[in-house]
N, C-alpha and C positions, 0 to 999 in steps of 0.2 A: 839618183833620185831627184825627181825636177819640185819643184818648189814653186808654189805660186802663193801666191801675195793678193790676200783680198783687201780693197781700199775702200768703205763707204766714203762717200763727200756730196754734199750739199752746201752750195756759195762757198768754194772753195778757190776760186780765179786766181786769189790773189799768192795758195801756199801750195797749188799743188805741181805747179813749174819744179820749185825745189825740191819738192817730195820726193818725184818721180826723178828728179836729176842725183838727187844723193842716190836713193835705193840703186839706179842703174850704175853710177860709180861705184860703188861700195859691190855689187854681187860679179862686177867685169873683171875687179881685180881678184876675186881668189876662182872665178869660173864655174859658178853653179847657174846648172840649167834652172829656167825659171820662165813666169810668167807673171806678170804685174795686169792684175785685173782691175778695174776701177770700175765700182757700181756709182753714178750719177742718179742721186735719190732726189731726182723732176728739180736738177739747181735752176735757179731764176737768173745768176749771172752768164758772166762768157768762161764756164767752166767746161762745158761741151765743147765749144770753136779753140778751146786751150788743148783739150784733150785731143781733138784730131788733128792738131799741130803736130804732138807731141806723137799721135801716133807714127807717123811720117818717120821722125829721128829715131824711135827706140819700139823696133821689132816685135818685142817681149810683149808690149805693151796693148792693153786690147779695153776695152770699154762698153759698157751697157748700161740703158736707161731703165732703172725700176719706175716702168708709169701706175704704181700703186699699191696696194697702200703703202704711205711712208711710213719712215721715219727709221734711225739706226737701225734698229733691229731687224725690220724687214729688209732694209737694203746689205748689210749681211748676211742673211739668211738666201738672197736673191745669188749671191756672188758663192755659196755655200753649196748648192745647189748646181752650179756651173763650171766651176773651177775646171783643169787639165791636169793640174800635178800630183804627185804621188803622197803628198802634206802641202798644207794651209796652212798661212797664219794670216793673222787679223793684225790689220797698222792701219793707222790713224793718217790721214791725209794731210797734216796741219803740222808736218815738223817735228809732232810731240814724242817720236819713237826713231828711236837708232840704228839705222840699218846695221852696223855692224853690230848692236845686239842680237840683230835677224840672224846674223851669219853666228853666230853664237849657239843661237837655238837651235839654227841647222846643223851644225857640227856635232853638237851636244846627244840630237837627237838619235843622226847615225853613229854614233861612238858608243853609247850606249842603249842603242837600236829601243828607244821610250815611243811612246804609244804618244803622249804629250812633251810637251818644253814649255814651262809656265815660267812668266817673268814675276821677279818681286822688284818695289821698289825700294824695299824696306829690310833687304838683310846685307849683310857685309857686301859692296862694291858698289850697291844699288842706288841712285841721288835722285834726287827732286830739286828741279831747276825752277825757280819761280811760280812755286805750285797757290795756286789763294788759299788764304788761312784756316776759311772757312771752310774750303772745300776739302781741305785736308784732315779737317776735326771730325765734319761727318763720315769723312772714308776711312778715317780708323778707328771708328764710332760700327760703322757699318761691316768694316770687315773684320773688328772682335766677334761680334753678335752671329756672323757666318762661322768662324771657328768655333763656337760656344754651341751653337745651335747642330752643326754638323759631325760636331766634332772630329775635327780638320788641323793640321798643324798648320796648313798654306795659309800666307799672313795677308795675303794681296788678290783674294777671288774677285778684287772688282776693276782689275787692271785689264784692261781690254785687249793686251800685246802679250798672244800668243799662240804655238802652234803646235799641230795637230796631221796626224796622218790621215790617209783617206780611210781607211778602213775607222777611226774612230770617229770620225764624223759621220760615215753612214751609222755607225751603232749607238748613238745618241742623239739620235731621231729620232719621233719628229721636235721639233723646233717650237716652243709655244710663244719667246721672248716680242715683242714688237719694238720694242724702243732699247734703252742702256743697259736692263735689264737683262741680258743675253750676255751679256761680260758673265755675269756670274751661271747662269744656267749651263754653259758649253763647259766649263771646268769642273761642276759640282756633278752634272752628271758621268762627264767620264769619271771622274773618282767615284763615284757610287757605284756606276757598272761596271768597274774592275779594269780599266787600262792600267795601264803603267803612265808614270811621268817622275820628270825632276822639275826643280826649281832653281831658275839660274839668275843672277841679279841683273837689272836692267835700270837704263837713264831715264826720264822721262822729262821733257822739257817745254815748259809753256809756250803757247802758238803764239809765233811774230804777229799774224797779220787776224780779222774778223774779230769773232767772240765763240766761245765754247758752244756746240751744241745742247750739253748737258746742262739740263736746268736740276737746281735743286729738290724742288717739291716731289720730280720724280723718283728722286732717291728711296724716298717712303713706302707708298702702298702698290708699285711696281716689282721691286725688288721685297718686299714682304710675299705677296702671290707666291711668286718664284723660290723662295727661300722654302717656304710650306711646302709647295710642289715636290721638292728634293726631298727636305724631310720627310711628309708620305713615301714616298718611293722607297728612300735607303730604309727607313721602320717596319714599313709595311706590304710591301711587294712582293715577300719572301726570295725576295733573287731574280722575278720576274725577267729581269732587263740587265742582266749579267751578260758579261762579256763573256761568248763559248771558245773558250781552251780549245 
C-alpha cells in the first residue's frame, strides 16, 4: 500500500531540509513505498530553490505551488486533492511530528486494515516536547468542548498528524476548512460518516527554527463554524453522508 505524505509549508527554508531528511531516513529503513508531497502555500523565502534541491537527492519527493487562496487549510486541501498513494497523512513541516510515528500509523493501519490512524498526544506513550503554556490550555480547553459537544471519546481532534485512506478522504468531501480548522473537520467527519479508526500515541515536538503558523484568535470563531457544521450533520442528516457498506 503506498503511502504518501502531505506537507503544507510556508517560510519553511530553514526546517524543511531536516523534515524531508528524517521522514526519507525513517521510511528507507523498514521500506514503504511512498511519496512525500509538499504543497509550497506562495513561501516568500528560499523554500522553493530548497525543495528542488532536494528534489534531485530523494525521488519520492515532488512539490507544488498553491498560487491561491492561502493559508493551511487550502494548502492541504490542494495536496488532498493530488496525492498518488493508496492513504495520506498530514505532517507538519517544522520538525514537530515523528516520522517513526508515521511508520506506526502505517503499520497500525494495515494490521488492523482502519479507515483512519489518529495520533493522540495525550494518552499513555504520547509527549509534548516544549509545547507553550498557553497554547496548550486552549487546546485542552478546545478539545474537551469537541468531545462534549460531539460526543467523542478522541481526546486530541485538533492534532493535525494523521492518516487516512484514499477511499476515506474521497467520502468526506467536500472540504469547507481554509485555515487550522481542517485538523478537526477531516477527523470529526470521518467519525460521523462511519469509517473505522484507532488512536495510537504520538510525540509532538516544538519547531527548532521560525514561529508557529497557528495564531490564537483563530482558535475561536474558525473552529466554532466547524464544530456546528459536524454537529448539524451527525444530529441532523439522518445518515445523509454515511459510509455505504
Amino acid at each position: 500500500m503506498k503511502l504518501s505524505i502531505v506537507i503544507p509549508v510556508y517560510n519553511e527554508a530553514e526546517s524543511i531540509i531536516e523534515t524531508i531528511e528524517q521522514i526519507e531516513s525513517a521510511l528507507e529503513q523498514v521500506n514503504i513505498e511512498h511519496e512525500i508531497f509538499v504543497v509550497n502555500d506562495n513561501s516568500k523565502d528560499k523554500t522553493v530553490e530548497i525543495l528542488e534541491n532536494l528534489q534531485i537527492k530523494y525521488p519520492s519527493l515532488k512539490y507544488e505551488t498553491n498560487r491561491g487562496p492561502n493559508g493551511f487549510g487550502y494548502a492541504v486541501r490542494y495536496g488532498l486533492e493530488r496525492f498518488s498513494g493508496d492513504c495520506v497523512a498530514v505532517m507538519m513541516g517544522d520538525l514537530s511530528d515523528s516520522p517513526y510515528d508515521l511508520i506506526k500509523f502505517y503499520t497500525t493501519m494495515i494490521e488492523g486494515n482502519y479507515d483512519c490512524v489518529f495520533g493522540s498526544r495525550f494518552i499513555k506513550g504520547g509527549a509534548l516536547i516544549d509545547y507553550p503554556f498557553l497554547k496548550k490550555k486552549i487546546n485542552r480547553i478546545a478539545d474537551f468542548i469537541i468531545r462534549f459537544v460531539m460526543h467523542i471519546k478522541y481526546n486530541d481532534t485538533t492534532n493535525a498528524f494523521k492518516l487516512y485512506k484514499r477511499h476515506t478522504i474521497e467520502g468526506i468531501k467536500p472540504f469547507l476548512s481554509p485555515h487550522f480548522n481542517l485538523t478537526i473537520e477531516l477527523p470529526l467527519k470521518a467519525i460521523i460518516r462511519g469509517y473505522s479508526y484507532t488512536v495510537v500515541p504520538n510525540r509532538w515536538t516544538n519547531r527548532k527554527y521560525g514561529e508557529s503558523k497557528l495564531k490564537i484568535r483563530e482558535i475561536g470563531s474558525r473552529y466554532f463554524f466547524i464544530l456546528v457544521y459536524c454537529f448539524i450533520e451527525k444530529y441532523f442528516s439522518r445518515g445523509a453522508f454515511k459510509k455505504k457498506w
